[in-house]
Structure formats: C-alpha cells, structure tokens
C-alpha positions as CSV (number, residue, x, y, z in Angstrom):
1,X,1.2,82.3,-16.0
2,X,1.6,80.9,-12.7
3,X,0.9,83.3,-9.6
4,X,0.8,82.4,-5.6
5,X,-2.1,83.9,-3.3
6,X,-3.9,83.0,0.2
7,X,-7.2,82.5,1.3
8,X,-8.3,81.8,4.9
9,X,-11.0,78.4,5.0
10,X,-13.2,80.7,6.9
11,X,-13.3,83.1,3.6
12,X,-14.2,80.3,0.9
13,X,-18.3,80.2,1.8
14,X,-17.8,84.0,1.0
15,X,-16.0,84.0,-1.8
16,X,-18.4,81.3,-3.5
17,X,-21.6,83.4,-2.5
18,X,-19.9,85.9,-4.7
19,X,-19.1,83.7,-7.6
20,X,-23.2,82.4,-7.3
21,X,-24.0,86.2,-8.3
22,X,-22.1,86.4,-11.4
23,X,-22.5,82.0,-12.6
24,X,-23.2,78.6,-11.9
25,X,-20.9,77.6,-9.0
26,X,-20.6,73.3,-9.0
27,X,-18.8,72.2,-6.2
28,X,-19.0,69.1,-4.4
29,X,-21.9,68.7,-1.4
30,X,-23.1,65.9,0.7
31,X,-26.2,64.0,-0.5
32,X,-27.4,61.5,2.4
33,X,-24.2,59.4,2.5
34,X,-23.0,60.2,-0.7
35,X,-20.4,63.5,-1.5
36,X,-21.2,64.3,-5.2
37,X,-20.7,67.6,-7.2
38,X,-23.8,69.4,-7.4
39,X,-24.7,73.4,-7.8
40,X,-24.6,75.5,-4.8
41,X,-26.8,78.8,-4.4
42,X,-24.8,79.3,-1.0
43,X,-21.0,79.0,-0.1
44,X,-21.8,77.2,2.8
45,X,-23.3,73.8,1.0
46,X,-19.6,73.0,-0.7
47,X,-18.1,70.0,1.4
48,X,-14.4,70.4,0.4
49,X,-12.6,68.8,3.7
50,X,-13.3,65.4,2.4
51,X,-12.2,62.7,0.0
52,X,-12.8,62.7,-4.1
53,X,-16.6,62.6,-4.9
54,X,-18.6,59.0,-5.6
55,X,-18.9,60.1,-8.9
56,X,-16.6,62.5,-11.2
57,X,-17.3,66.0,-11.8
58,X,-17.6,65.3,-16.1
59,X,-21.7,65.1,-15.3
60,X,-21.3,69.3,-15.3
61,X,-19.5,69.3,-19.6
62,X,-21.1,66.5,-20.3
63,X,-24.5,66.0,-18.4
64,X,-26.1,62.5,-17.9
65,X,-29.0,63.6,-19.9
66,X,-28.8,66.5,-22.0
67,X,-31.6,68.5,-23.9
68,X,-29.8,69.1,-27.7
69,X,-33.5,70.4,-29.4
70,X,-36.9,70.8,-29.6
71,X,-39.0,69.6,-32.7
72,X,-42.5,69.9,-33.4
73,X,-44.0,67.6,-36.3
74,X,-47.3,69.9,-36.6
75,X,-48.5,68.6,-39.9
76,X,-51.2,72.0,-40.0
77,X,-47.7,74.1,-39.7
78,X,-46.3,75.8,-43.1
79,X,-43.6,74.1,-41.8
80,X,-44.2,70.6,-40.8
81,X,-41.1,69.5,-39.3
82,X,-39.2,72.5,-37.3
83,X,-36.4,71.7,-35.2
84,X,-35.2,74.3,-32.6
85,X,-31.8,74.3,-31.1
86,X,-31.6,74.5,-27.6
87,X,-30.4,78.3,-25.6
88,X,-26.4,78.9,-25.1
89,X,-25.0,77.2,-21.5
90,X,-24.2,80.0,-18.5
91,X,-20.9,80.4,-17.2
92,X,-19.8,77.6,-14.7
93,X,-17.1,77.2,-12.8
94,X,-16.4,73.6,-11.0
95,X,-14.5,74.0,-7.9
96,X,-12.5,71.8,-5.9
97,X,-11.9,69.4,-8.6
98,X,-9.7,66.8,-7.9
99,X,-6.2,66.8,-10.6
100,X,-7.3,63.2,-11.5
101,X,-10.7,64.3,-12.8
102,X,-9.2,67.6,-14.3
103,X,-6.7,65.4,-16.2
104,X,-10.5,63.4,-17.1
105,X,-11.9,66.5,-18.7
106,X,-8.1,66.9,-21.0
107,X,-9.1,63.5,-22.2
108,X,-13.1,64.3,-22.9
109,X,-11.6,67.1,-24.8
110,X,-10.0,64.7,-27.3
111,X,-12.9,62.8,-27.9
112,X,-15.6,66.0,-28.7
113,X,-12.9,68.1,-30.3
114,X,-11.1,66.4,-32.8
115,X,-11.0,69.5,-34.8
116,X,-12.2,70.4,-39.0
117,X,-14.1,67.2,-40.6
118,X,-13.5,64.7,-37.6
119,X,-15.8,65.8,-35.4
120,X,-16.9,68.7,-32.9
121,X,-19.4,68.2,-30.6
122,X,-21.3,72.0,-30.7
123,X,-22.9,71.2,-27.0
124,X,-19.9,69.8,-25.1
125,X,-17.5,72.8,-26.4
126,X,-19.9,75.7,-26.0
127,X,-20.1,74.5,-21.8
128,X,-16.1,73.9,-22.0
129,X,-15.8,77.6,-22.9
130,X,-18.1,79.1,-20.2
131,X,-16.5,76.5,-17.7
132,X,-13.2,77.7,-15.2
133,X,-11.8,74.8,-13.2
134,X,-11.0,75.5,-9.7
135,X,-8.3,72.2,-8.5
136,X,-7.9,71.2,-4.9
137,X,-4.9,69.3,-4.5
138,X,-5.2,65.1,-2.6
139,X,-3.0,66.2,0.6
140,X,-3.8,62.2,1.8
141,X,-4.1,60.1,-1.9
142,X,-5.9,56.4,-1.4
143,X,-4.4,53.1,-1.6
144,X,-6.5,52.6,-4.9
145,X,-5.1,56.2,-6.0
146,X,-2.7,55.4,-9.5
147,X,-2.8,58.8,-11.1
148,X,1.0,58.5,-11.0
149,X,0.8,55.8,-13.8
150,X,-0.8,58.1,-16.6
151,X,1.9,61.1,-15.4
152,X,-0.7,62.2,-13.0
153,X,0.2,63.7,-9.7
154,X,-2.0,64.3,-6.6
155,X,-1.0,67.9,-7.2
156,X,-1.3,67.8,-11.0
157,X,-2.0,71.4,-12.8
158,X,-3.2,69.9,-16.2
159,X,-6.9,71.3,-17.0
160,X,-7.0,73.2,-14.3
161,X,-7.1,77.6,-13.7
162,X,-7.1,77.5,-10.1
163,X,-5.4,74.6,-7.5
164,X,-6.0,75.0,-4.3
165,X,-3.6,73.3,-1.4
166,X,-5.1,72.8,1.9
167,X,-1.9,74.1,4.7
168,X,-4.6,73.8,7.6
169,X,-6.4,77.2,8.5
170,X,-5.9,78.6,4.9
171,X,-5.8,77.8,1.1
172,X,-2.4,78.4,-0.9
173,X,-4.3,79.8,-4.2
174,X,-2.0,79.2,-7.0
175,X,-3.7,80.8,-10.2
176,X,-2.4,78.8,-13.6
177,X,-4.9,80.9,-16.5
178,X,-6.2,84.0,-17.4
179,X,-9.6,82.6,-16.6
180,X,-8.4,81.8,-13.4
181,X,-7.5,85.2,-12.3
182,X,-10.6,87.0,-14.1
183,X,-12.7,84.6,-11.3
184,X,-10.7,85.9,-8.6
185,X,-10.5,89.6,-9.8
186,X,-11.8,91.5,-6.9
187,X,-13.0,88.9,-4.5
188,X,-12.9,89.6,-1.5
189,X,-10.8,86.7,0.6
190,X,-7.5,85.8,-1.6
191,X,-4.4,88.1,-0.2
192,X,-0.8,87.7,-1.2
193,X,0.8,84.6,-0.1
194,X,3.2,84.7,2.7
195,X,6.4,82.6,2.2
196,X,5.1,80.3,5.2
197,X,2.2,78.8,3.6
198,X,4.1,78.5,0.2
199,X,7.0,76.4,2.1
200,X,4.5,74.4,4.3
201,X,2.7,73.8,0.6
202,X,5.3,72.3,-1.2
203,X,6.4,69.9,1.9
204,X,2.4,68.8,2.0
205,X,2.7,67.9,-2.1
206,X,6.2,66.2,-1.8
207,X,4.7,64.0,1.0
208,X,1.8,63.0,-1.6
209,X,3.6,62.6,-4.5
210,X,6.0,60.2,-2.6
211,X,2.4,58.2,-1.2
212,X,1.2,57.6,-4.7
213,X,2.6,54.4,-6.5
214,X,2.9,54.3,-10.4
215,X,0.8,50.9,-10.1
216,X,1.0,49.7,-13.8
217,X,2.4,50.9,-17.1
218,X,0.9,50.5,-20.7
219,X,3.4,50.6,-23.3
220,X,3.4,46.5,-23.8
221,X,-0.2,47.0,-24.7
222,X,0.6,49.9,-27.4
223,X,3.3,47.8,-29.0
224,X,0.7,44.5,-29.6
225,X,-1.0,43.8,-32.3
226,X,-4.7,44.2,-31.7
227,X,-6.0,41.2,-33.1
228,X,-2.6,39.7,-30.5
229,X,-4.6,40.8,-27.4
230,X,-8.2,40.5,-28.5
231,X,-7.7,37.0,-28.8
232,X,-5.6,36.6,-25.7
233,X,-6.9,33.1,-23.5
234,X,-6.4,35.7,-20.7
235,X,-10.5,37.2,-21.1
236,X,-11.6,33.8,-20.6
237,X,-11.1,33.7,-16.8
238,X,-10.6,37.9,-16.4
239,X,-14.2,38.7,-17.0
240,X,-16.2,35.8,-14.7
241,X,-16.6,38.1,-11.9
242,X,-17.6,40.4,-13.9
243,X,-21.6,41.6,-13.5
244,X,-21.9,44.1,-16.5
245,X,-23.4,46.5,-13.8
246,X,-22.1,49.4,-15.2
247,X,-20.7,51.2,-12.2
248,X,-17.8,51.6,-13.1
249,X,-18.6,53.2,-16.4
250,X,-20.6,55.7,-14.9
251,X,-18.2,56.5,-12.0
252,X,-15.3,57.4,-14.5
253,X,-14.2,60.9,-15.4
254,X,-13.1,59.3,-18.9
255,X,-15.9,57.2,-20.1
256,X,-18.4,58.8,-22.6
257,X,-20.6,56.4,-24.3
258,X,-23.8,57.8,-24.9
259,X,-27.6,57.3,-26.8
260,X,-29.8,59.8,-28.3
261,X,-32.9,59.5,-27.8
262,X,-36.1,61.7,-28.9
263,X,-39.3,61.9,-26.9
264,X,-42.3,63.4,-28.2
265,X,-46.4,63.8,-26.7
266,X,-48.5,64.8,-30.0
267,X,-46.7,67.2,-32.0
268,X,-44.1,68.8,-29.7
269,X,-40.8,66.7,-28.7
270,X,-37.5,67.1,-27.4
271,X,-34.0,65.1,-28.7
272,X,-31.9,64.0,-25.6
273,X,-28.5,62.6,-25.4
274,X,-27.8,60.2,-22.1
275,X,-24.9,58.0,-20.6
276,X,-24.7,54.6,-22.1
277,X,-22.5,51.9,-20.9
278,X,-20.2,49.5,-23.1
279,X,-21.1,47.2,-19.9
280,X,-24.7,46.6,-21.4
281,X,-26.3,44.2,-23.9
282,X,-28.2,46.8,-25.6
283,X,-26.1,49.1,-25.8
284,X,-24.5,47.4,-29.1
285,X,-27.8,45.1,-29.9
286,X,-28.7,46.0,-33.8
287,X,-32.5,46.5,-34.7
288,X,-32.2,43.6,-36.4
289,X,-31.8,41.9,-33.1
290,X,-28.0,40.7,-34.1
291,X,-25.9,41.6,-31.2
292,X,-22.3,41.8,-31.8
293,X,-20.9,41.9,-28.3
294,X,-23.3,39.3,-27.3
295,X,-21.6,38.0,-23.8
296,X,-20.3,39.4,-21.0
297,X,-16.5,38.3,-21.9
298,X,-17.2,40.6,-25.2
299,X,-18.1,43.5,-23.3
300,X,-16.0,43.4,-20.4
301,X,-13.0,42.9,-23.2
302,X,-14.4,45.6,-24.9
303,X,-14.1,48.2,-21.8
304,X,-10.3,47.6,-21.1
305,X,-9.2,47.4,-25.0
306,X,-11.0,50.8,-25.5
307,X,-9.8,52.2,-22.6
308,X,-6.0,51.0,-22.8
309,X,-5.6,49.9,-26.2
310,X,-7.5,51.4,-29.0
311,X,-7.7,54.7,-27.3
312,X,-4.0,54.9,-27.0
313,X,-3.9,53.9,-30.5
314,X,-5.7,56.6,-31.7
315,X,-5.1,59.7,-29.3
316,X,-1.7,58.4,-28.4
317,X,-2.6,58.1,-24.7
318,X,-5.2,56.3,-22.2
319,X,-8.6,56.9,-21.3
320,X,-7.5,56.7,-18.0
321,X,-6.5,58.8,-15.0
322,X,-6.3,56.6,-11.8
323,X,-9.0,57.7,-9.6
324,X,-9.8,54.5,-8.7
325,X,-13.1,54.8,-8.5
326,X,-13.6,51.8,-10.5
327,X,-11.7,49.8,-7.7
328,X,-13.2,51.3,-4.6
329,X,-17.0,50.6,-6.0
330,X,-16.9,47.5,-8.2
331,X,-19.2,45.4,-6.2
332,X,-17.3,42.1,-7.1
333,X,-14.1,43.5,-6.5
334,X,-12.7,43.6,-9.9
335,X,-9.1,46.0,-9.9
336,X,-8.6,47.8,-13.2
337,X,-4.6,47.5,-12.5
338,X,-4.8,43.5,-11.6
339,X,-6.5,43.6,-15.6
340,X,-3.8,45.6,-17.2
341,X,-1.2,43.8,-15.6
342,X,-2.6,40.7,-17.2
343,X,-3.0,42.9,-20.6
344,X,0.5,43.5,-20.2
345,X,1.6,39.9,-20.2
C-alpha cells in the first residue's frame, strides 16, 4: 500500500506526545555535542532538522547490552538451578530513521532470522514485531554518503512504514504498511496531501538521488575464490593505519558481533548479551589462550571479508548500506570504499 498525507513541522512535537501515550517513541535527540537516537517522553526533545545520528538507530532491536534471564543457583531451593526468562518488549516505534539505516535493520533481519533449524534469535524478533519504522528522507546526502552502491537511495522505502520528506514548513507523509497507518490512525496533525507538496517532493528526491555517487561495486569480490582474496599481498599495507579501535564496528547499522556474559552476587544472577567487535584481540582469543586472529592485519582482514565477501556469499548480498559512518569517524582516516576498491583488484 502506498498512500500520500501532510503534516505541518509545527504538528510533529504533537503528534509524538501522542504516540508516548500508547508506546516507546525513539527518535533521535541531542546529547552534548553528539545527535543519537534515544527515547523521548515529550515531542519536543526529537532533533529531526539535522544530519544522520553518530551512531545508528540498530541499538533500539538490538540493544548494546541486553538482559536475556535471570537465574538463581539457590542450592537450599527444591530447585537448585531456575532460570527465568526475561518480560515480553513494549511497542516501539523509531522515528525519523534514515533509509540507509532502515535498509541496516533488512540486513540484521537476515542474520537473527534465518528461519526453521538455522537459527531464530527469540529476543531480537519479539522487539522487530512490536517495532514501526518511521523514515525521514536525506534531502542534502554527504560526500561520504554511498547508499547508491548497495541499491540504496537517499529516499529508499525498504524497512520502512512511514517516510517522511522534509518540503520546508511541512512533512509529505507517505504511509508504505499497515503498521504504518495503524500509528497514524486518528492523530491529530497528518491531512491529505495537496498536489503542491507532492510535486515540490519529488523534485527535492530527484535532486538527491542525482547527489549521491554509486562509489564502488562488489561483484569482483563475489566471483573470487576466498582463499584468492584472503591471501591477497594487498592486507599487508591496507591495514597499517589501522588501530583496531573499534569505532567503526560500533557506529554501523550492520555489524552484530556480540558476547554473552552472566553476572551473578550470591545466588541470584542475570545472563546479558553485549556488542563485541571483530576489531578486538579477545574477541576471538580461545580459553586456552590460542588466538587465531592474533594481529591486527587478521582482524582488520577479517572485517571487510565478512562484510563484503562471506556475507554476500551466504545471504547473497553485503553487510553494508553506505552510511558512511565508518569514513566520517575513523580516527586514522581509513575509507571503507578506498578498501573495496583494492578488494576489487
């Protein structure tokens, strides 16, 4: 379904108040000097007049640390080892997610819902359901933008319910999902759309489309061997900069590597899943002590050929969308595009 509405900037504080009363409304707000999606309680805290967020919006399906059960070892108890899931996830809804990051959640999807005897991750798929996905379209894309590459568009509808494009005093709502228009379903604020702001619309996302450059392809690296690029002379010299800081892991809407954890005082405990990085030495280092990934070539190879390479391999795409986030805070300059064009040689 695909169906064209209006709201007025003026009306979007209100209409989020609203959605506070019936769910958890994310939505990005300013932290010191940092814009990063957080939950509102108020309308008026969402920042949505300025660039993408410092980090993506995936924090919100798949937190940074994340309570999966409770456990108590009481050795008095009939029961001496009871483990307790933990309570269902509200309803959510994310607004004024960028297309990049929406296309990020399409790709998480593959990854914790592979469906039968693969694997289904219980906690990410229970907050994907309760989650609606409100889009706001990149009127002014960066230079480090590439979404284009991946089939991405600064407009791009994939993952989303909602997309909102900013004409100037107003919102054109355009409402892509049932879910979408159940979250609007008597709101006060969206109207009809008038065929002004619909015209004035679709010259603002030509405009963008054209700004965005594809930047690089990845269909050499499908067709190599694996072993062909893992022993490429070209990670010898690619990874020196390199600090193994992890910021770009953590920045991405795609990456998901993860630890579990459990943490227990006396007899009472809770098991917790957080963000890991393929950028650190431990996050590979046996118990033994063995490390197989045991430099920083290893690891920064390991990043890129997951990404580009063995994820393409398996899900028949790349764990990629072209935020650039990766680009714009590497603190040694490093340019995921610069790598792939040398994968691609």
């Amino acid at each position: 379904m695909m169906k064209e509405m209006v709201i007025d900037k003026k009306d979007i504080a209100g209409l989020l108040t609203e959605l506070t009363g019936e769910m958890t409304v994310i939505a990005p707000v300013r932290k010191g000097d940092n814009l990063l999606f957080g939950p509102v309680s108020d309308g008026s805290e969402a920042a949505l007049d300025s660039v993408n967020t410092r980090l993506a919006p995936k924090d919100a399906l798949f937190p940074q640390c994340e309570k999966m059960m409770t456990f108590t070892t009481d050795r008095q108890a009939e029961d001496a080892h009871t483990m307790q899931d933990v309570s269902e996830p509200d309803k959510q809804v994310i607004f004024g997610v960028r297309p990049c990051d929406a296309a990020g959640f399409l790709i998480l999807d593959k990854v914790f819902n592979q469906g039968g005897a693969e694997y289904e991750d219980t906690y990410y798929l229970r907050r994907r359901e309760k989650t609606t996905v409100v889009g706001l379209g990149c009127n002014k894309p960066l230079s480090t933008c590439f979404c284009a590459s991946f089939g991405g568009s600064p407009f791009g509808t994939d993952g989303l319910d909602i997309l909102l494009t900013d004409v100037g005093d107003k919102y054109v709502v355009t409402v892509l999902t049932d879910k979408g228009e159940a979250r609007l379903k008597g709101k006060s604020g969206p109207s009809e759309a008038d065929p002004t702001s619909i015209e004035k619309a679709g010259q603002i996302k030509e405009s963008a489309v054209k700004s965005v450059k594809a930047g690089i392809a990845t269909d050499k690296i499908k067709g190599k061997a694996t072993m062909e690029l893992f022993d490429d002379p070209c990670w010898d010299t690619l990874y020196e900069t390199c600090m193994n800081c992890g910021v770009c892991t953590y920045s991405c809407p795609t990456c998901h590597c993860f630890d579990i954890q459990d943490e227990a005082i006396d007899t009472e405990g809770v098991r917790m899943r957080n963000w890991d990085s393929c950028m650190f030495s431990l996050f590979t280092r046996h118990g033994s002590g063995h490390n197989p990934r045991p430099t920083k070539k290893d690891r920064f190879r390991q990043r890129f050929l997951h990404k580009f390479k063995y994820f393409q391999d398996n899900f028949d795409t790349v764990a990629c969308v072209g935020c650039g986030r990766c680009i714009r805070l590497c603190p040694v300059n490093i340019d995921v595009r610069q790598v792939v064009e040398e994968m691609n040689r």
